[in-house]
Every structure is written in structure tokens, then in C-alpha cells.
C-alpha positions in Angstrom: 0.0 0.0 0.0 0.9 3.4 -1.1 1.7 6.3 1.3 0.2 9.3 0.4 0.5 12.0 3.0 2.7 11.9 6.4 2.5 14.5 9.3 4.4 14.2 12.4 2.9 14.6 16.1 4.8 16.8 18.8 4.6 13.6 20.8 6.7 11.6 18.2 4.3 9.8 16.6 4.4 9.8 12.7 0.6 9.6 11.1 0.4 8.5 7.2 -2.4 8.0 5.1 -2.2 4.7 3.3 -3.9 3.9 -0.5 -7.4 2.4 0.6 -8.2 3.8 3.3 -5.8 3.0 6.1 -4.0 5.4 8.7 -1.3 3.9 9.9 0.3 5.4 13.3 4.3 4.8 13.8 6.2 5.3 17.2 9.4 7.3 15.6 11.1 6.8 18.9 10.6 2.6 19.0 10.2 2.2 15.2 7.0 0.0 15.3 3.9 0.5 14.5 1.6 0.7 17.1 -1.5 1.2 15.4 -3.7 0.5 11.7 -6.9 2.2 11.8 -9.4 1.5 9.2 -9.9 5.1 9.2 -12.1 5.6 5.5 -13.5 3.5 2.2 -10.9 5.6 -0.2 -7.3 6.7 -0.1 -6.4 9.2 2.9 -4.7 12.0 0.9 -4.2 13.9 3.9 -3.5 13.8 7.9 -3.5 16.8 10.2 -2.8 17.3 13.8 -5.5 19.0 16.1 -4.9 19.5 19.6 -4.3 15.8 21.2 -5.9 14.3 18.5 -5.6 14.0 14.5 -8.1 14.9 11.7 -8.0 12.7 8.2 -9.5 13.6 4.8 -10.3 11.4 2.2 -10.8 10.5 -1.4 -14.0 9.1 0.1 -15.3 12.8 0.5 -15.6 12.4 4.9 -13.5 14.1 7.4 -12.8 12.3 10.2 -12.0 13.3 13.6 -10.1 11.4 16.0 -9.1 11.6 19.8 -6.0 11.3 21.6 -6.8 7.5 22.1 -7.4 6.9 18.2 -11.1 6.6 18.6 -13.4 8.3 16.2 -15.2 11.4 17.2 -17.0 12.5 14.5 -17.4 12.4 11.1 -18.3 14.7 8.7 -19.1 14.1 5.1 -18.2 16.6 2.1 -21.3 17.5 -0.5 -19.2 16.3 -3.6 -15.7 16.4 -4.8 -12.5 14.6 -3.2 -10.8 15.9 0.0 -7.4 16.7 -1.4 -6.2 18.7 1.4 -6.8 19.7 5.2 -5.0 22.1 7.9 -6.6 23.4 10.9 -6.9 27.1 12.6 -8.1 27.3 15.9 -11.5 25.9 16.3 -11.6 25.3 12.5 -10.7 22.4 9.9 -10.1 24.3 6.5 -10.0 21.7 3.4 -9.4 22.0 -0.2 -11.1 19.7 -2.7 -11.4 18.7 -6.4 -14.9 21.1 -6.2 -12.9 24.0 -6.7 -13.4 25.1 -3.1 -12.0 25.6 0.2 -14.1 25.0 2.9 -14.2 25.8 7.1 -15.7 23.6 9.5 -16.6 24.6 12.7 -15.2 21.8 15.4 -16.0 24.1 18.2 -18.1 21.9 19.8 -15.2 18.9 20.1 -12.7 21.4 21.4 -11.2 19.8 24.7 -10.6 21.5 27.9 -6.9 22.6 28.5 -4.6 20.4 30.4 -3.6 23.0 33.2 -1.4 20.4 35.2 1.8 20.9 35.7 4.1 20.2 32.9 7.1 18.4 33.4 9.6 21.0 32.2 8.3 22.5 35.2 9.8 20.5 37.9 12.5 22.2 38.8 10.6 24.9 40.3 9.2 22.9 43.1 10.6 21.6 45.9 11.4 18.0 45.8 8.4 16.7 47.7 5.6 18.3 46.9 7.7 18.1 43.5 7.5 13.8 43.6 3.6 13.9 44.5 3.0 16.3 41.6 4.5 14.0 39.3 2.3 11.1 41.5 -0.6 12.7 40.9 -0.6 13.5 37.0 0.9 9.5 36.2 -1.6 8.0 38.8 -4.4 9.5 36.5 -3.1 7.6 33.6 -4.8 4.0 32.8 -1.5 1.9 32.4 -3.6 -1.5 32.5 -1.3 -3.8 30.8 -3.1 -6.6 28.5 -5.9 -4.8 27.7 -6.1 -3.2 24.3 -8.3 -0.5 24.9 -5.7 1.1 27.2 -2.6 0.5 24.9 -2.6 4.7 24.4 -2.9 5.3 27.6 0.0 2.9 28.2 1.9 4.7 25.6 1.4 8.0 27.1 2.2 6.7 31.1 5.7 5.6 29.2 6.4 9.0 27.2 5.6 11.0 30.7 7.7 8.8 32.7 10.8 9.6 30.2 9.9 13.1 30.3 10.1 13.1 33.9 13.9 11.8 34.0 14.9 14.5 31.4 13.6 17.2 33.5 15.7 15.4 36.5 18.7 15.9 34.6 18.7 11.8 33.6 19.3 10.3 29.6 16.2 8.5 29.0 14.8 6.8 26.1 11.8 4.7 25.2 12.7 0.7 24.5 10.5 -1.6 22.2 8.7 -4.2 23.9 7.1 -7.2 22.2 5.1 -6.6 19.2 2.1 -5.0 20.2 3.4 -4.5 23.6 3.8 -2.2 25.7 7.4 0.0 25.5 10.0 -0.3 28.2 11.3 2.9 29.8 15.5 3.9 30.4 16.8 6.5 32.5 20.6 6.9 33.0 22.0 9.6 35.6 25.6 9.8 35.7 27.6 10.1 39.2 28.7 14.0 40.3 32.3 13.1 38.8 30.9 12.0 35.2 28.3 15.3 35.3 31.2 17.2 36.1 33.0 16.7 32.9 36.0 13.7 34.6 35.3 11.7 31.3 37.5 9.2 29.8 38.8 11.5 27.8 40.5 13.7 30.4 43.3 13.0 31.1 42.7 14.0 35.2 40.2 11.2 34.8 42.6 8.3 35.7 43.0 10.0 39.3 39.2 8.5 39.9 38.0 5.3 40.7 35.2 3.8 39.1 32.0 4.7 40.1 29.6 1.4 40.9 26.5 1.4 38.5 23.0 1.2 40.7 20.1 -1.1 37.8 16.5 0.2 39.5 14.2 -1.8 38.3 10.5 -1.5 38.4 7.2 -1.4 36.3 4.6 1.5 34.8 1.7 -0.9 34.2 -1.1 -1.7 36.7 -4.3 -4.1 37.0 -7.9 -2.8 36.1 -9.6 -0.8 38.7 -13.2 -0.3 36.8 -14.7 0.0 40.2 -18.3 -1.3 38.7 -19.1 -2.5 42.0 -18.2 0.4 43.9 -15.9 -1.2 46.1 -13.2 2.1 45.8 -14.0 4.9 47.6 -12.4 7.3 45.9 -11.8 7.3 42.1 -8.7 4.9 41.3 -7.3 7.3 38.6 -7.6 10.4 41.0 -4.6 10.6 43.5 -6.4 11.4 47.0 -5.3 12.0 50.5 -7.0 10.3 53.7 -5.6 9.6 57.3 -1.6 10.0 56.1 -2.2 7.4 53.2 -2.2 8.6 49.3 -5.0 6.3 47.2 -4.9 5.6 43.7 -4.3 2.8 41.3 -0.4 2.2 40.9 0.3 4.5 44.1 1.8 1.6 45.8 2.5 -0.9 43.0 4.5 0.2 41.3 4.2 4.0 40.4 4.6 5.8 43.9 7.9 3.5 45.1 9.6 4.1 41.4 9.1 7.9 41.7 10.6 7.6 45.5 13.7 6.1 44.2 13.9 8.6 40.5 13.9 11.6 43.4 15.9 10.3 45.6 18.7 9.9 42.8 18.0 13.4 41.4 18.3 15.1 45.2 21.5 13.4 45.6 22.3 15.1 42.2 21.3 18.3 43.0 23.6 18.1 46.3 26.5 16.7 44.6 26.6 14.0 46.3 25.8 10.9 43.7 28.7 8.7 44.1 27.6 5.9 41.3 25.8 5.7 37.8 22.2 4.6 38.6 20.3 3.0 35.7 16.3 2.8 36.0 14.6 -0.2 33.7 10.9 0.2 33.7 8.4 -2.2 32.2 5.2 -2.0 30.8 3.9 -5.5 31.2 4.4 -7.1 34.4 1.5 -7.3 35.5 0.2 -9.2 32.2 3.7 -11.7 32.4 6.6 -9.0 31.7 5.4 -10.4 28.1 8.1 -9.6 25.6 10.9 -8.9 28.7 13.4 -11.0 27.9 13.1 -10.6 24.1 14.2 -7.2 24.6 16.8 -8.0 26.5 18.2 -10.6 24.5 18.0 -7.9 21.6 20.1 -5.0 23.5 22.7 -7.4 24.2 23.2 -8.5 20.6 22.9 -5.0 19.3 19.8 -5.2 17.3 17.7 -2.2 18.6 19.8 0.6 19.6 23.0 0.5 17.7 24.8 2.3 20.1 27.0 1.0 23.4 25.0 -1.4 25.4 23.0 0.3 27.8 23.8 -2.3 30.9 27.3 -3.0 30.5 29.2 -2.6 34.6 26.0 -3.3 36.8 27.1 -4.0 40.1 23.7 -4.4 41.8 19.9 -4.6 41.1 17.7 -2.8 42.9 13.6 -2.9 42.9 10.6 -2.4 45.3 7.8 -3.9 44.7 6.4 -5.3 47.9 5.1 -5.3 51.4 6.1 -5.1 54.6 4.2 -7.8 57.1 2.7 -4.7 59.0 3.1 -1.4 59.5 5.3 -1.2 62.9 8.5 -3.1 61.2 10.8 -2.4 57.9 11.5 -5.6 55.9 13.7 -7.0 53.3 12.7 -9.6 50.8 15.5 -12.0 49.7 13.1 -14.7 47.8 10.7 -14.6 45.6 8.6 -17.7 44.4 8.8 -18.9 40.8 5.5 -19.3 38.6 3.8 -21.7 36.0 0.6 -20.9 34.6 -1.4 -23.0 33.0 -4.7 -24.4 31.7 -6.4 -27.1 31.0 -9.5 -27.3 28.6 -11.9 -30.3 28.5 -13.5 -29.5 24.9 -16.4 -32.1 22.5 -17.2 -31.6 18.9 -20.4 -31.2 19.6 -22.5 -28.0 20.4 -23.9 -26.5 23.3 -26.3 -29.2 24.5 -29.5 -28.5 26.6 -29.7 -31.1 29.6 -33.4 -31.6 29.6 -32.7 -33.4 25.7 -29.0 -34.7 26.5 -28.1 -34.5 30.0 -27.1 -38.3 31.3 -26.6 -39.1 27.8 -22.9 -38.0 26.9 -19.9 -37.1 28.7 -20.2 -33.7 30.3 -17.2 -31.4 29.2 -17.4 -29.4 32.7 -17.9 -32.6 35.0 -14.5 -34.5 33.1 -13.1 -31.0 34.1 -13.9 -31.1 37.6 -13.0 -35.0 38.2 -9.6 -33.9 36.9 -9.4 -31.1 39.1 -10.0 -32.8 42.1 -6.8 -35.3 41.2 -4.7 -32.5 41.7 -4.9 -31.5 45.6 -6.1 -34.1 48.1 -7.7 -33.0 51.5 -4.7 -31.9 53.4 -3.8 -29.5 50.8 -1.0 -31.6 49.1 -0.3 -31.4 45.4 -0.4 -35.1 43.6 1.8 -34.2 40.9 4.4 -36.8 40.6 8.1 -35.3 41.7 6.1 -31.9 42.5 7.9 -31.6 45.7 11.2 -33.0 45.1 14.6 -30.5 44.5 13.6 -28.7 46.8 16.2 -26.8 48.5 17.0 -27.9 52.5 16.5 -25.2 55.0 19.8 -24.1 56.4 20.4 -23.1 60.1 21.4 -19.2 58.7 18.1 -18.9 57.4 16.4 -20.6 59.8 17.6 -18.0 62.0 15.7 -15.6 60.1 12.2 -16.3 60.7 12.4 -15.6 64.5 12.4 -11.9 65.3 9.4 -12.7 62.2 7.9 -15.3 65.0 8.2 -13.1 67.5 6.6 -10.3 65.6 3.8 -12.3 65.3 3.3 -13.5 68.3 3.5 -9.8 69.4 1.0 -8.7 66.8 -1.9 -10.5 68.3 -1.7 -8.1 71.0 -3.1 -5.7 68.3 -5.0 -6.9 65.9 -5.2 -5.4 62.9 -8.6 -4.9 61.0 -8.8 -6.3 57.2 -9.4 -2.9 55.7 -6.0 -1.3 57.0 -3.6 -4.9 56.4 -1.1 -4.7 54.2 -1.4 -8.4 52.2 1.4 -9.7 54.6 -0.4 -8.4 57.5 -3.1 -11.2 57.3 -0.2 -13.8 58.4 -1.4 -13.7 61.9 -0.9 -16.6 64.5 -5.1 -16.1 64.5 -5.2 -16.6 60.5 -3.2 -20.1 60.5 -6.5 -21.9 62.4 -10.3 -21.9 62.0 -10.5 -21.1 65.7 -8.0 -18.5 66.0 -7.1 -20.2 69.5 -4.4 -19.6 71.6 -4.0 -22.9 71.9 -3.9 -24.2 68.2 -0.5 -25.8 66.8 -0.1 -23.0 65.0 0.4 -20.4 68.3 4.0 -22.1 69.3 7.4 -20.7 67.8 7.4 -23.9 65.1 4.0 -24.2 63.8 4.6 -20.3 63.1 7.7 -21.0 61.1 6.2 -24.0 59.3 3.0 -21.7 57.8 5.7 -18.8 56.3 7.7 -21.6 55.0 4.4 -23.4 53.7 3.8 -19.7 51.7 6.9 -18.6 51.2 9.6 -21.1 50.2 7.2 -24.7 49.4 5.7 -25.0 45.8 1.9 -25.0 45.6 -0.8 -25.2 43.0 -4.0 -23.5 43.1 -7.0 -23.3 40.5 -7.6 -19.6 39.8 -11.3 -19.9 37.8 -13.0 -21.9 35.0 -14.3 -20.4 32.1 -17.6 -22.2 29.8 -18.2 -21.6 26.6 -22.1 -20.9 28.0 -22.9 -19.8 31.3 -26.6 -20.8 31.2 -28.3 -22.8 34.2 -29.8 -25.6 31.5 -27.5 -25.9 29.0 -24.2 -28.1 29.2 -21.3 -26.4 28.1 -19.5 -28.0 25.2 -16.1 -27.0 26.6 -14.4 -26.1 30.0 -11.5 -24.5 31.0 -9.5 -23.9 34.1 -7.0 -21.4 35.3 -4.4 -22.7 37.2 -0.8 -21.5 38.6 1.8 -23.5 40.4 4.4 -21.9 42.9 8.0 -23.2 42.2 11.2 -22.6 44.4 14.7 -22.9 44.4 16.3 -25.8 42.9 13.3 -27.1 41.0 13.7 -27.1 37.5 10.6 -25.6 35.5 10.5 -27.8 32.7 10.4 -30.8 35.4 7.3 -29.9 36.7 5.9 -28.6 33.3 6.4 -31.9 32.1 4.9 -33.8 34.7 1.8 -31.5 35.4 1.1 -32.2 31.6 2.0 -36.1 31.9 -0.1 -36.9 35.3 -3.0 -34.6 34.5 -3.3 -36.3 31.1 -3.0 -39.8 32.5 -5.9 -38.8 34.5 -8.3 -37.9 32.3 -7.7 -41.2 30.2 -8.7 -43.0 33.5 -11.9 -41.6 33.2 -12.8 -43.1 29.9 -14.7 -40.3 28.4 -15.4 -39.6 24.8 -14.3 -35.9 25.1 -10.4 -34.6 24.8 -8.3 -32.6 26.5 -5.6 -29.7 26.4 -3.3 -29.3 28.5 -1.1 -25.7 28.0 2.2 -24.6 29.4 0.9 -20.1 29.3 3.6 -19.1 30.6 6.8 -19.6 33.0 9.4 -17.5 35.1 11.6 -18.6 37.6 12.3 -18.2 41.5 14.6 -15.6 42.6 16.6 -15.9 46.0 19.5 -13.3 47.4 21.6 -13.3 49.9 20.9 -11.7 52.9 24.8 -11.8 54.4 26.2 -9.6 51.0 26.9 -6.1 51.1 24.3 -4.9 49.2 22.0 -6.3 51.4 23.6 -4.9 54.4 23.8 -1.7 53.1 20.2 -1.5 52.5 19.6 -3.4 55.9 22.0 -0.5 57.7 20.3 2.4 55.3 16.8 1.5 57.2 18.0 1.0 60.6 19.2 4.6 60.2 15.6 5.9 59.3 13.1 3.8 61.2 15.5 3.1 64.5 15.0 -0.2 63.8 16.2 -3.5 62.1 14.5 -5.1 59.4 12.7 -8.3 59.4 14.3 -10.7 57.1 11.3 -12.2 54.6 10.7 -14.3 51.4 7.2 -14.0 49.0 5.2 -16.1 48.3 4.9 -14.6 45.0 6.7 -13.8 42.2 8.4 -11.0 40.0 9.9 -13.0 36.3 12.1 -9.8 36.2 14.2 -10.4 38.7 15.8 -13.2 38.3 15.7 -12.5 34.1 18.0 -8.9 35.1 20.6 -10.8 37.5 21.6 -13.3 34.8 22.2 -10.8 32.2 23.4 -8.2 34.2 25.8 -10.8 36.2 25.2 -9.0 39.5 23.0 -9.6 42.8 19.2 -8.2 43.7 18.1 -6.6 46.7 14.4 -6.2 46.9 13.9 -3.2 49.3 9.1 -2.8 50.0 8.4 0.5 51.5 4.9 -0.9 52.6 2.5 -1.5 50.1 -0.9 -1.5 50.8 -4.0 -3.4 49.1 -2.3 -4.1 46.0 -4.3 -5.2 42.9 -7.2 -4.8 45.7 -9.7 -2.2 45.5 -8.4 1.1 47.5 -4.8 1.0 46.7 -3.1 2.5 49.1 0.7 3.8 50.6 1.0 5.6 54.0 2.5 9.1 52.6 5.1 9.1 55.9 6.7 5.6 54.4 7.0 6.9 50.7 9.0 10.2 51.8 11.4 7.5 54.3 11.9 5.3 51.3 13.2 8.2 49.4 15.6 8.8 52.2 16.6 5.3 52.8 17.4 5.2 48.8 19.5 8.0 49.1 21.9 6.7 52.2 21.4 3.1 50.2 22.9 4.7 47.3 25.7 6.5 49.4 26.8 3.9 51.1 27.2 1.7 48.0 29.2 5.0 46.3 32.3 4.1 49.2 32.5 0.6 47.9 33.9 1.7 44.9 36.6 -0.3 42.2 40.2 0.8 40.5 39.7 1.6 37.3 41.7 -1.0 35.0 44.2 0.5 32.6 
């Protein structure tokens, strides 16, 4: 297909109209196309930019109007003659035609209000507080729900903001292809004090300096739906608000809120002159949908074939991210383990059709009912997976981290003292002696020192399996579905191999289902897979993070692993060759309606970044000649 007219967006996009009708809408920064809009039934012979949005013309006679998201607004139709030509004056859309005419159109009535936020360019002239919840309050409002189409602009802008926002705090940033029809990833780079001061490799006073460490922050853009249909929020989700010390708003604890603490706590210690190391921010687009496409990017930077340039990770000495919780809201924690994760399903499917059970029920296998039978192979009563090999590998507890889960054990045992209610838990916080038990006795096994540490171990560092939902291809109370499918994950852990239990899942669940010697079939699918990650609490990174929070909160941290999982992690250290610390400033109601992080712990997490990042600027390296 031909293009017949290009015009070029302030934003970097690149809009061309295409022979037959197409409008094709280019990223100039990624070099993909992110969009193909069947925007008319003729050749667009021209494209102009209106406000947020973009106006097309047509061979087909019809102007079309279109919004910042690419949706249509409006279209208006020409009384005869081809649109040849269209540019825009204020409120008005002025064409020219092969009528012999040129024509205004009054688009008053679409004009949008005027964004009167702050614009980024206009950090700087804020303090750096009030500066960070600014910047909080204008990306909170932005829908970044990964893995759902219809936010894939709004996506798009959360990503161009966020790189705005490191220019303005004197960072190199750049926007990173993701997976085809994936969200981008986002790179900032700020250079230590020495580097900004112009000590380059190429002066010669250079050699006099050691090498500053390089600091990868990790983290992600992208959050899960908050539609609030059932009006369990109760404030909007996409409106930043203040209540009681704590800032709500989708993304203000996971991720978007701990991701600005660390960007301003980099850019103060700029400002003071006191940034001792290079600190690189990765942020993703699509970790909460898989970190789809991650790895593939990745794999590309390191063999060249997106940039062009010098690698953009080489001399990473540690790994940084937070993206967690505390246990509650009276103790500090570290995370040093992270579960890995399978997902799965498994479909029970006929050729038949959907089948009403007053004609057929009794008389055929029931898609849904094979389903469940196989379903209920998987667990038996005392909660332990039948998987064949699903709990070998798995690797022994050693008296070091033993160690760790008392002053957690005791924390517990003290928190019962003061029970927390539901509504103001962090998702640890539930981990209660009084949530082990039906009872919530004093006097259940679960209340002594042991049967405390066995039920963190049992969600923290075991491998479990758990059926998320099943899908029909009818929900109707008479009719019997002619296929079923179920959702389920699997928890793995360090030293089990993925493709072990992948292949045995598949293996036992199909051996099942012959056992049952029903005329339907079944598919069993591998979705998707990313693997455990476990640090090491005795390095130094760990220690300086561990003496960076003592130094803020009075206090030592508690020691914890997750029960869930983060495919990042693990993906960065390989490729980067160096350790992660995983540093939560207290999270709160994650992917749960009223999102939530207590404003007090969001300004200390900016401080304990900045000591973090001193402290690691001492442990510095010769430079090799």
C-alpha cells in the first residue's frame, strides 16, 4: 500500500495515510507501528494534527475526527468532490477539494478542555516533595492496565511522561521496544557527580578517579484494572487522594509511587552533589500481564539489534527494585526470595455444540464434569499437590536462614496483641498466628514458635498449585457447556527445574483424564513460566540497604521471602551478572480495591534510597588501565 500523506505529532508519533483507506500510526522513537486504523472506504490523501488528536481527509469525500486514544469522534461528510487537502486554525478544519473550493468547519463543539497540570519542564521549580507527589498525581491518572487493548494509548502515554520526567531530572532516558504490540519499556541513566562534572574518559585528570559502581533500578509502569463497577473504591482509582496519612490511587503503591521515591531520591542526591555511582532505571510496561516480551528485549540489547549504540547495561554491580510489602506497619523488611510461577490451563472440549440437559443430560460425557474430576486429582484433602516429583529438588533449610524467621515469629506472636482490621492490612499483615487456624485459638498448633515457622515456610519457600477460575463456553443454568477451562498456577522454588514440573503437570493430568474413559479430549497448556529468585541476605548490598533502614526507622528489618513472584528479577541478574536486593516501602491493598501507601513511608523510602545509594558509592573499584 501506497503512502500518500505523512504528518508528524509533537509527541513523536508519525501519522500516514495509506492507498485504501488506512492510517497507519508509527512510534518514531521505537520504530514500530503501534497502530492501523481503518480510518475511510478511499485513499487518505491527507492527515492533520489537532490538539491531542488528529483529523484525516479522504478520497472518500468524509473528514474524520479522532481523539488522543485513536477513537473516532465524529465524522463529517463533504457535499461532492475529493478531500485533497486539510489544515486546521483554531477551532476550525479548512479543506481544499477537487470542487474548486475551500471549505471551514466549525469543530467548536469537540474542542477539549486545556490540560492545566503541571508540565514536566516544570519540575524544577518545586521543591522536591511536593515536586515527587506532583508527578504522582498526574501518572496516577493515567490507565497503564497492561493486556488490555483498549488502554494501549494510555499505556503509551504513562511511558512518554515517565521519560519526560527523567529529562527534567537531569537523567538520559529513552523509550525501549517491547514485544510486538506490547507495551514500551522505559530507560533512564544519571551519571555520578564526577561523570556530570566533565571527569570523562577522555580527560586525562580522569585516571585519578576510581570507578563509580553502576546502581540497575528496576521496576514497572503498568497496573491491573480498577473499573470499580461494583463500587468497592472509595475514591476514584485514577484520581490521586489523600486520607488519614495514606495517598490512594491505582499504581500508588505498586509500582508507580515507590519508582518515583527512588527517580527523586537519585535526582536530590544530584542536585547536592553528592551521587557517588551511575544509577540505571529499567521500567516495564507489562508485568502485570507476564513481563510479556521482557526477555526478548533483552536478549536484543545485548546482541545489538535495537539501539545500535554501546550497550546500555554493561558494569552493573547491583539490582535494585521495590515492589512489595512489609508484614505490617510497625516493622521495615527486606525480601531476599521470591517464588517462581507456572501458569497453565487445562481445557476439556467435544465436537459437539452446546447441549440443553433436559434433551441430552445423562446421555454424553459432560465437558465441565471430566473437568472437575480432573481437578479434584490435583490437591487431596490436606492441601498436598499429587503431581508426581512436585515436591522433590527442593532446597533444604539451612540453620542461617532458619535463623531468620524468629524476630518474624516473634513479631507475630506480638501482633496479636493488636489486631489489625482487614481494611488497613497490608497483604502480609493477614499472616497472623489467628489466621493459621479456624479457631484462631491460643491454643492451636499454629500459636507455638514452630508451627509459626512452618506456615511462612508453607507460603513462602514450598511450591503449591492453586486453580484460579473456569471459564464455559455458556454460562446458562440448563445448558451443558461443550467446553471447560481452568486457570491454574503453580508456585515453584529454588532448585526445582521448570521444565520438570511442566512436564509432569502435563504427563499426570493427562494420565488422569484417560482414567476416566470419556469420549471428550483434553488440552493441557504450558501459558507461561518465570523462575524463583533468592538473594543473599549476608552480601553487602543487602547490608547496606539493611543499615540504610535501621538509620531511618530506629529499627532493624525483618528478614522475609514471597510467596509470590516477580519474572524480572531473576531475568535482570543473569544478564546483568550481579546480585538483587528487593527493598518494599509498605505497600498497601495491591491489585485490591483502595490501593493504598501511607505518605510518611514513601518520603522514608526516598531517604533510605539515598543513604542506600551513598553507602554503595564508598564501595567503589580501581579503574583497570
Amino acid at each position: 500500500m501506497g503512502v500518500l500523506t505523512i504528518v508528524q505529532s509533537e509527541n513523536g508519533y508519525l501519522f500516514c495515510g495509506v492507498q485504501g483507506g488506512d492510517i497507519q500510526i508509527w512510534d518514531l522513537e521505537t520504530y514500530q507501528m503501534i497502530r492501523s486504523i481503518k480510518g475511510h472506504s478511499d485513499d487518505v490523501l491527507s492527515v492533520t494534527i489537532k490538539g491531542t488528536g488528529f483529523v484525516s481527509a479522504s478520497a472518500d469525500g468524509k473528514i474524520n475526527l479522532w481523539s488522543e486514544g485513536f477513537e473516532l469522534e465524529e465524522s463529517i461528510k463533504q457535499d461532492n468532490g475529493v478531500l485533497l487537502s486539510l489544515t486546521h486554525s483554531q477551532d476550525y478544519i479548512v479543506t481544499g477539494g477537487t470542487n474548486h473550493t475551500i471549505k471551514f468547519w466549525n469543530t467548536q463543539h469537540l474542542t477539549s478542555p486545556v490540560d492545566n497540570a503541571r508540565k514536566s519542564s516544570d519540575l524544577n521549580d518545586v521543591n522536591s516533595g511536593d515536586m515527587m507527589l506532583s508527578v504522582l498525581d498526574r501518572w496516577v491518572s493515567m490507565r497503564t492496565v497492561s493486556g488490555m487493548p483498549k488502554y494501549s494509548e494510555e499505556c503509551r502515554k504513562g511511558a512518554r511522561f515517565l521519560k519526560n520526567v527523567f529529562q527534567s531530572l537531569g537523567a538520559q532516558s529513552r523509550m525501549i521496544p517491547g514485544a510486538s504490540g506490547r507495551n514500551p519499556l522505559v530507560y533512564g541513566k544519571f551519571f555520578a557527580n564526577q561523570i556530570q562534572s566533565g571527569k570523562d574518559a577522555k580527560d586525562p585528570s580522569f585516571k585519578t578517579f576510581e570507578k563509580p559502581k553502576t546502581v540497575l533500578i528496576y521496576g514497572h509502569y503498568d497496573v491491573i484494572p480498577a473499573e470499580n463497577a461494583k463500587g468497592l473504591w472509595e475514591s476514584d482509582p485514577f484520581k490521586l487522594s489523600g486520607r488519614n496519612g495514606y495517598l490512594y490511587g491505582r499504581g500508588t503503591s505498586d509500582n508507580k509511587g515507590p519508582i518515583l521515591a527512588c527517580i527523586f531520591a537519585v535526582h536530590e542526591l544530584l542536585k547536592q552533589g553528592d551521587l557517588d555511582v551511575d544509577v540505571l532505571f529499567l521500567i516495564e510496561g507489562e508485568e502485570e500481564n507476564g513481563s510479556i516480551g521482557f526477555q526478548e528485549a533483552l536478549d536484543e540489547q545485548k546482541a545489538g539489534l535495537i539501539w545500535r549504540i554501546q550497550p546500555l547495561f554493561e558494569g552493573v554491580d547491583v539490582i535494585l527494585l521495590s515492589n512489595s510489602y512489609w508484614l505490617g506497619e510497625d516493622v521495615p523488611c527486606l525480601t531476599y526470595g521470591l517464588r517462581g510461577v507456572v501458569h497453565a490451563s487445562i481445557t476439556v472440549y467435544n465436537g459437539l455444540s452446546d447441549l440443553h440437559s433436559g434433551v441430552e443430560g445423562g446421555a454424553m460425557s459432560e465437558p465441565l464434569v471430566d473437568l472437575i474430576h480432573v481437578l479434584g486429582k490435583l490437591i487431596d484433602t490436606n492441601k498436598r499437590v499429587l503431581v508426581p516429583g512436585f515436591y522433590n529438588d527442593i532446597r533444604p533449610i539451612t540453620p542461617a536462614e532458619d535463623t531468620l524467621y524468629d524476630p518474624i515469629v516473634k513479631w507475630l506472636q506480638r501482633s496479636t496483641d493488636k489486631p489489625l482490621t482487614s481494611s488497613s492490612r497490608s497483604q502480609h499483615s493477614c499472616i497472623t498466628p489467628s489466621s493459621f487456624s479456624d479457631s484462631g485459638s491460643e491454643t492451636s498448633e499454629y500459636s507455638n514458635e514452630n508451627g509459626l515457622k512452618q506456615q511462612l515456610m508453607v507460603r513462602w519457600r514450598y511450591p503449591t498449585l492453586s486453580v484460579h477460575k473456569i471459564d464455559v463456553s455458556i454460562n446458562n443454568p440448563t445448558i451443558i457447556p461443550r467446553n471447560a477451562k481452568a486457570v491454574i498456577s503453580m508456585r515453584v522454588v529454588p532448585d526445582q527445574k521448570i521444565s520438570d514440573i511442566c512436564n509432569s503437570f502435563q504427563s499426570y493430568t493427562k494420565k488422569v483424564f484417560q482414567d476416566s474413559k470419556t469420549e471428550n479430549m483434553i488440552s493441557v497448556q504450558i501459558e507461561s513460566a518465570a523462575d524463583y529468585w533468592l538473594g543473599n541476605p549476608e552480601n553487602k548490598y543487602f547490608k547496606a540497604a539493611e543499615d540504610a533502614i535501621e538509620k531511618e526507622w530506629q529499627i532493624k528489618p525483618l528478614y522475609i521471602r514471597e510467596g509470590g513472584s516477580i519474572p524480572a528479577v531473576r531475568l535482570l541478574e543473569r544478564f546483568c551478572n550481579a546480585p538483587a536486593i528487593h527493598f518494599p516501602m509498605a505497600s498497601d491493598q495491591a491489585h485490591l480495591p483502595n490501593e493504598r501507601i501511607r505518605l510518611l513511608n514513601l518520603h522514608a523510602g526516598r531517604r533510605i534510597i539515598k543513604n542506600f545509594l551513598k553507602t554503595v558509592g564508598t564501595q567503589k573499584e580501581k579503574r583497570v588501565e
